[in-house]
C-alpha positions as CSV (number, residue, x, y, z in Angstrom):
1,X,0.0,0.0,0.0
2,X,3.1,2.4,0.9
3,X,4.6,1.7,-3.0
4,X,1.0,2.2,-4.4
5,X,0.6,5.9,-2.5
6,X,4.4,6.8,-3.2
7,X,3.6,6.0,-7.0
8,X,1.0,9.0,-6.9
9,X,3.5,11.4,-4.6
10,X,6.6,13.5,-5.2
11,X,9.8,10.8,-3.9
12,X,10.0,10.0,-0.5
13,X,7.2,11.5,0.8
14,X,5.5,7.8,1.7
15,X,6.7,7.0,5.5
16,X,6.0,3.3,6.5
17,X,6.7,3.0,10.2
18,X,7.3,-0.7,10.7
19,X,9.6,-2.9,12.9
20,X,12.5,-4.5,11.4
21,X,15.2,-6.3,13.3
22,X,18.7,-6.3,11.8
23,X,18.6,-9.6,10.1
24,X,18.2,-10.8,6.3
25,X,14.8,-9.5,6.1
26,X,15.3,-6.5,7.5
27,X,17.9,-5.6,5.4
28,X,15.9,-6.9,1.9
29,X,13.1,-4.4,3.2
30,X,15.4,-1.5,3.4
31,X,17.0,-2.1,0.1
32,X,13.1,-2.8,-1.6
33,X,12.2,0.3,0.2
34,X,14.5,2.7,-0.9
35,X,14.2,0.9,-4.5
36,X,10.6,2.4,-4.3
37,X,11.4,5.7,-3.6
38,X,10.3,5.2,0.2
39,X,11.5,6.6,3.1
40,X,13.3,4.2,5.5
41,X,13.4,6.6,8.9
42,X,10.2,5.1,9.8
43,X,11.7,1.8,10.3
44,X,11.6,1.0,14.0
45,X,14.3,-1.4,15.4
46,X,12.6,-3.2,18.4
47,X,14.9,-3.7,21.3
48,X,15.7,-7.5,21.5
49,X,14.1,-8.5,18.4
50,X,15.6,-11.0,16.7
51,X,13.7,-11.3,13.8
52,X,11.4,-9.2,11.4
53,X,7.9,-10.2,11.2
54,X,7.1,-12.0,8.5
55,X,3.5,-13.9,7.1
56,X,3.4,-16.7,4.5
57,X,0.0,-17.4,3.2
58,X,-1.3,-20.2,1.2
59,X,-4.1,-19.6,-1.3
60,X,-6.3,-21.9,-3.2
61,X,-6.9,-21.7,-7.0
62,X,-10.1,-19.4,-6.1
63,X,-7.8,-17.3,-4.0
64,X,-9.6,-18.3,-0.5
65,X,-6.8,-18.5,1.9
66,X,-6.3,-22.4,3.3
67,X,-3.6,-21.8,5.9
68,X,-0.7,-19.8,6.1
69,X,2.5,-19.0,9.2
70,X,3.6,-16.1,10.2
71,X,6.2,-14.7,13.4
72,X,5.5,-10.8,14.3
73,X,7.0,-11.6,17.5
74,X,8.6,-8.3,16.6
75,X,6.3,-6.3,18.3
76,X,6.6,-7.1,21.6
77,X,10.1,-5.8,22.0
78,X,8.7,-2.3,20.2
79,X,8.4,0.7,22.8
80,X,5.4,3.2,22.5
81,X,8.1,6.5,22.6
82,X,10.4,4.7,19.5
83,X,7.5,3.9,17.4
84,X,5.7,7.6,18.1
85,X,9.5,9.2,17.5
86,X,9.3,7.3,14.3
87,X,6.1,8.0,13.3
88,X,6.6,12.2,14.2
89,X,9.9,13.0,12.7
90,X,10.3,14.8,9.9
């Protein structure tokens, strides 16, 4: 949804504020990111997070979702004043 609204904006002017941990994934979504033309200051390093939340779903031919995975463990290392810092800067 960020790409989509930054594809109607001037460059950078998306901000998605989202924890990422410093691991594989987190690193692909800062290089996708900034591919896109999207600002990166709004992603939020949780303290002791270990890994970045992830989902895998698994869809049938008719698109209905059948099951699907996900960690967003993430989240409960995040702190209220890092995410609102995030969120408000500029």
């Amino acid at each position: 949804m960020a790409e989509a609204a930054q594809a109607l904006l001037p460059a950078h002017s998306v901000k998605l504020v989202y924890p990422a941990a410093k691991d594989l994934l987190g690193t692909l979504l800062h290089i996708e990111m900034e591919s896109a033309g999207l600002r990166t200051d709004g992603l939020v390093e949780a303290l002791d997070a270990s890994a970045t939340a992830a989902c895998s779903l698994v869809l049938d031919s008719n698109g209905d979702l059948t099951g699907g995975v996900s960690d967003m463990s993430i989240v409960e290392g995040l702190e209220g004043e890092r995410v609102s810092a995030a969120c408000y800067s500029t």
